[in-house]
Every structure is written in structure tokens, then in C-alpha cells.
C-alpha positions as MATLAB code, in Angstrom:
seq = 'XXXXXXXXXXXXXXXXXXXXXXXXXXXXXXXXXXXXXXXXXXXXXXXXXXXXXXXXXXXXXXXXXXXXXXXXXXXXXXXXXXXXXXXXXXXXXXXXXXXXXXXXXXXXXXXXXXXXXXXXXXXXXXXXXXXXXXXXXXXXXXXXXXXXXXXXXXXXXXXXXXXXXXXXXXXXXXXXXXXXXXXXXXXXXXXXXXXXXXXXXXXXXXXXXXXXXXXXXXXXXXXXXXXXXXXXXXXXXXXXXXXXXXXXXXXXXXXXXXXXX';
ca = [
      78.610  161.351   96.046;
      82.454  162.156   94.981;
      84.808  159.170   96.255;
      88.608  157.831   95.798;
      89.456  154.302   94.667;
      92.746  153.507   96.275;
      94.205  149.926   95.872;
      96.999  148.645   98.070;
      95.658  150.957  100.839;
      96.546  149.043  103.602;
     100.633  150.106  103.419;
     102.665  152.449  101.384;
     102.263  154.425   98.675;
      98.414  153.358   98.397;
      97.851  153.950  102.245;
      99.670  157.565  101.550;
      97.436  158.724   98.832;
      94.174  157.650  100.622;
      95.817  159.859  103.615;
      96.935  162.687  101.038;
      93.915  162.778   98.839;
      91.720  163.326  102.079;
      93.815  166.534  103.318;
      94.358  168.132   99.747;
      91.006  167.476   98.341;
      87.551  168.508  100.658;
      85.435  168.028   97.835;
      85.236  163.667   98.105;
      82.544  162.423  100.451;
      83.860  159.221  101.192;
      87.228  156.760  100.491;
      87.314  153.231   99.078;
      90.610  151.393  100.628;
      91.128  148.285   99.417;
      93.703  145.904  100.414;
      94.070  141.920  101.537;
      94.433  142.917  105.114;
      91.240  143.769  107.219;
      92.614  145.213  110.044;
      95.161  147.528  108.136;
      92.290  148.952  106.234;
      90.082  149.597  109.896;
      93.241  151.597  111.333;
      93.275  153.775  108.332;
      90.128  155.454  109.551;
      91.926  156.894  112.369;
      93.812  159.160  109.785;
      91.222  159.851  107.181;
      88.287  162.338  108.352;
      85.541  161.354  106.094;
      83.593  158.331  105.894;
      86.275  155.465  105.114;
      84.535  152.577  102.868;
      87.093  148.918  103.423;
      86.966  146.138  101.060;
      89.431  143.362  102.193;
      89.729  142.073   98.421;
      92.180  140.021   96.751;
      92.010  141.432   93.377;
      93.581  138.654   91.534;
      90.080  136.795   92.663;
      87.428  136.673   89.811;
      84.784  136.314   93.020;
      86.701  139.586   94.940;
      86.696  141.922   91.292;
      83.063  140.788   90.826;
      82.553  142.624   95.142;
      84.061  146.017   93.887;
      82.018  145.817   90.578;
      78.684  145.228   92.300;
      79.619  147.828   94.842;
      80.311  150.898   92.375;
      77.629  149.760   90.496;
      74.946  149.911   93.354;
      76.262  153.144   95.364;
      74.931  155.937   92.303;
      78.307  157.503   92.755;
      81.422  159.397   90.802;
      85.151  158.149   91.599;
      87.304  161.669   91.532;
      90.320  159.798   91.811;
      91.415  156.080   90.990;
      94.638  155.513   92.330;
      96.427  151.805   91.630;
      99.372  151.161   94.327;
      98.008  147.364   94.809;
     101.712  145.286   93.389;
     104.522  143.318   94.885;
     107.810  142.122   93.744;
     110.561  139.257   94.537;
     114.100  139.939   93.837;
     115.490  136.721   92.584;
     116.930  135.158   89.121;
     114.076  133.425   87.270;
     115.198  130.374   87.119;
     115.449  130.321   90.987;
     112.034  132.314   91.957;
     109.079  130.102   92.536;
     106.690  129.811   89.259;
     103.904  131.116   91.995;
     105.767  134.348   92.320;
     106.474  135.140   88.902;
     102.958  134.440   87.880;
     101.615  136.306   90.811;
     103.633  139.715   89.944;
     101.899  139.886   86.787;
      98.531  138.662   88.112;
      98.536  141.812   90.918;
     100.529  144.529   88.814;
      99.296  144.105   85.346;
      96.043  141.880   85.924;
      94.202  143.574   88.281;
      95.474  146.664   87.719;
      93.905  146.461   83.983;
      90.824  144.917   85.289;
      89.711  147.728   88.469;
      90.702  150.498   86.117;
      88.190  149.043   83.513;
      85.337  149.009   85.876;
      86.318  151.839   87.325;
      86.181  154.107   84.160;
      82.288  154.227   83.679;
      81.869  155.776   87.252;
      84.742  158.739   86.650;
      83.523  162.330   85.756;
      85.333  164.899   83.569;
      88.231  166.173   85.174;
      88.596  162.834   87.006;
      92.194  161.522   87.571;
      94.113  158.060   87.441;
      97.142  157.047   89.088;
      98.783  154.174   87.779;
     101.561  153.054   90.604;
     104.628  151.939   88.058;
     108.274  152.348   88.883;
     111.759  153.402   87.693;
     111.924  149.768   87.232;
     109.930  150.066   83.888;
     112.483  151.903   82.611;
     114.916  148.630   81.263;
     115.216  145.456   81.709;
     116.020  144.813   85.457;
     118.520  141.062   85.941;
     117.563  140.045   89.331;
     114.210  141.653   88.982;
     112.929  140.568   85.468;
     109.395  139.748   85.875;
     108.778  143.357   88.485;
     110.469  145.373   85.764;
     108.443  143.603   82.723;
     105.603  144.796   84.492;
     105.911  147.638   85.497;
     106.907  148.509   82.238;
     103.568  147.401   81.193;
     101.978  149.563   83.327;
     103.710  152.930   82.207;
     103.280  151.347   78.580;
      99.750  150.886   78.947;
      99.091  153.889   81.314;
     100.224  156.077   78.794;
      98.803  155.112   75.963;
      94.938  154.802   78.394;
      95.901  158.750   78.852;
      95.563  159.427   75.521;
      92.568  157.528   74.851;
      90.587  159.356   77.507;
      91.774  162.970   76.694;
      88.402  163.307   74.923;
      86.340  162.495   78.396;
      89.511  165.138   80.205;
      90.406  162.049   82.579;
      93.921  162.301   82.855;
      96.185  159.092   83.639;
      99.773  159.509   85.336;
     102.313  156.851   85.726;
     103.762  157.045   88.824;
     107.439  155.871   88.819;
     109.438  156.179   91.670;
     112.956  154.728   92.322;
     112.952  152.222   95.604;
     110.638  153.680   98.077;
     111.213  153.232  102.436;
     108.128  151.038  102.278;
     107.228  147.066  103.511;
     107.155  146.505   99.442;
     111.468  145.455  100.420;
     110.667  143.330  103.296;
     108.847  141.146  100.699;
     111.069  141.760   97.934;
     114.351  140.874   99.909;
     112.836  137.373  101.370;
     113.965  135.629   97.554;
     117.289  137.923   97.672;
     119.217  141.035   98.616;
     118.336  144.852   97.234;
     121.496  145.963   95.218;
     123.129  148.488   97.121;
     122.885  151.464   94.445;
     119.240  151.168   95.254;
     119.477  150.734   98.840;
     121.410  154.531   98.428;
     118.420  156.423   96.594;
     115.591  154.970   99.104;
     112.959  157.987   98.960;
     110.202  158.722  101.782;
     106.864  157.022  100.769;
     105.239  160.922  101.642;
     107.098  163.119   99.078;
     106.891  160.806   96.789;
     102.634  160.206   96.683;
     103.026  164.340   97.492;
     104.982  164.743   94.292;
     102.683  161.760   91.858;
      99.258  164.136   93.026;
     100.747  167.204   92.123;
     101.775  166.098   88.709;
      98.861  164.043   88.468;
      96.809  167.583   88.992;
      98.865  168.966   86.876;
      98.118  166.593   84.065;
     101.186  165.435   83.520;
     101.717  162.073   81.851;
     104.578  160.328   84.304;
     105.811  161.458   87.838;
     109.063  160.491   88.754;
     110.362  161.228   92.365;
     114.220  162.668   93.002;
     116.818  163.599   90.322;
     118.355  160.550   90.651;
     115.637  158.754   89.291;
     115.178  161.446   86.325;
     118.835  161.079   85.456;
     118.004  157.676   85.096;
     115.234  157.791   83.259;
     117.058  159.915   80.591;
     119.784  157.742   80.996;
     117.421  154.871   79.802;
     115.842  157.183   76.896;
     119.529  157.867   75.620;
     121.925  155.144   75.758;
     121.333  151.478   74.628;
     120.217  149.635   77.420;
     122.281  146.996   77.054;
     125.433  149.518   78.415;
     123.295  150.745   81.099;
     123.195  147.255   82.510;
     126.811  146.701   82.275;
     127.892  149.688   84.162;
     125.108  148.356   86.775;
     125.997  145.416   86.968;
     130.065  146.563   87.556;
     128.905  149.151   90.283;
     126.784  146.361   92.034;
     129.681  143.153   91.874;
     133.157  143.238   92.789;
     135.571  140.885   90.665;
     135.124  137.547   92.156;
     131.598  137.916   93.871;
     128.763  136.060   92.436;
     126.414  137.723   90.437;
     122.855  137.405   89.478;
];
């Protein structure tokens, strides 16, 4: 049997590419969504038509990792596709965030990330494929966002380095890294503080981006990054010291006299 992995399938990105993966790929028997809310993964059935597998995990849980483990190792299967969207940030200077929230954001996106794609690689075939959900907030250091953008950056750090480790097995691993996406990830980001408005202008459809992240992802291709915008600003990042970057940022963000970060 040929499944998909998806974390963070109960919204988003995640709940995209378990939608996407279906239509574009006949060959899978079966999807695994996983997510924290039960009844989020159930309605995803009604837009998937094969056999949809739930697991209501939190995958920060030793107990909840240990479910999924026992699972892949029991079913005698091969995951075609491993896709990582599970992650959550809060906007907010750290010395203001809650310690809970700053630990958490690396707990979800670097943690368990690390940890399901480890038990996940035993079970993937040649010619298998990982996506690794990161962001155009990997790119530099983010003021306002420090712990998201720390790691995410250790996600497109790590995912690209795991793609060259597995190029001998031909499983290839793409960093996906979008600029903000029109998604409930910035109804939970904005409850510790307010998106900067240079962000709120480049807001891309959840869709074309997942659309764009499987087609590079198919195409072998290392890191996918949605809209020009974004890949200005990831050359941006490549070229100029970071430390200017976040100057003119920071000017385009605060007029003289507001309070900043």
C-alpha cells in the first residue's frame, strides 16, 4: 500500500496538500492526516476520494509520536510523500511573549518536525518525496518574530542538508518557504501582536502556493518559494548584510514617533 503523511492537516497548507496530493497523484491508496483537531481531520474526507486514515495527535507528546510510530510500523506499507505543515507562530517581542510560546514554536516546528521525519524515513521508497513546510521567515532574523524565524530557519537549514544525505536512496527533500500565506496560522499569530503591514500586502492563496511546493518538490528541486516578491527577497537576504535589510524594514514598517518592536 502507497500512502501520504501530511502533518497539520486539519487547516492550511497541510489540509491543501492532503487535498492536492489526492487529485495529482492516483497512484496512493490511502492518506494519513494528522492534526490536534478530530473533527477537522473527519471533514477532510469529504474532499479526499480515497480511504482517509485520522490521527488526532499532538506531536510534541512522547505518548502521541510513539501512536504514529506503532501505526507505520504495523500497516506493511510505503509513504510516497511526507509532507510537514504541522507549526505555529506568535508575533510578539521576546521579552513580552509567554516562555510557553516560545518554547512551544520550537517544540512543534523543529521538534516534531525532526522526530516524524525520522520515523518516517524507513517506510519511504525510492523516488519518495519530503516536504518540509519552512518560510520566507528563515531567510533573516525576523524582530517581532524571533523565535518563528529561528526556526524556520532551522528547518530549511536542516531540510537541506537531509536532501543531500538521502540523494543516494533518490528521496528528495524540498523546503517549502512561502511569504505570509491567507491561512488561520495569522489569527494565532496576531493574538500576541499585529502583522506588519508589508506582509499583510504580499498575503498569497494557501492553493498556489502547496500547487507551486509539489511541483518543485516533483521536480526535485531543493526550496520552493511562492511569488516574486518573496524571491526578491530571498536574494535580497543572500546579497546584502542582513543587518541593512532590517533597517530598511524596520523604516517601511514605523513612522517617526510610533513605537516599535
Amino acid at each position: 500500500m502507497m500512502i501520504a503523511v501530511v502533518t497539520g492537516a486539519t487547516s492550511g497548507m497541510g489540509r491543501e496538500c492532503a487535498i492536492q496530493l489526492w487529485e495529482q497523484f492516483k497512484g496512493l491508496d490511502e492518506i494519513w492526516a494528522i492534526g490536534r483537531r478530530k473533527e477537522r481531520l473527519e471533514q477532510l474526507k469529504d474532499f479526499i476520494g480515497i480511504p482517509v486514515r485520522t490521527f488526532d495527535l499532538d506531536l510534541t507528546e512522547e505518548k502521541d509520536l510513539e501512536r504514529l510510530k506503532a501505526a507505520l510500523t504495523q500497516a506493511g506499507l510505503q509513504v510516497k510523500f511526507l509532507v510537514n505543515a504541522a507549526g505555529f507562530g506568535k508575533i510578539g517581542n521576546v521579552c513580552d511573549l509567554p516562555e510557553k510560546d516560545q518554547t512551544g514554536m520550537v517544540q512543534v516546528n523543529c521538534t516534531a518536525l525532526t522526530a516524524v521525519t525520522t520515523m518516517v524515513l524507513p517506510f519511504m521508497p525510492q523516488n519518495s518525496r519530503i516536504l518540509q513546510f519552512a518560510s520566507s521567515a528563515a531567510f533573516l532574523p525576523q524582530p517581532g518574530f524571533a523565535v518563528y524565524a529561528a526556526s524556520k530557519a532551522y528547518v530549511l537549514s536542516y531540510s537541506r542538508a537531509l536532501n543531500r544525505e538521502l540523494k543516494s536512496r533518490k528521496i528528495f527533500v524540498t523546503a517549502v518557504c512561502p511569504g505570509p500565506v491567507r491561512t488561520e496560522f495569522f489569527d494565532i499569530a496576531q493574538t500576541t501582536g499585529e502583522i506588519p503591514l508589508y506582509k499583510k500586502l504580499v498575503m498569497a492563496d494557501p492553493g498556489k502556493v502547496v500547487a507551486k511546493a509539489i511541483r518543485d518538490s516533483i521536480a526535485g528541486r531543493e526550496v520552493s518559494v511562492y511569488g516574486i516578491w518573496m524571491k526578491v527577497f530571498w536574494v535580497l537576504a543572500k546579497v546584502f548584510p542582513h543587518s541593512l535589510i532590517l533597517d530598511i524594514m524596520e523604516k517601511i514598517e514605523y513612522a517617526p514617533g510610533k513605537e516599535r518592536w
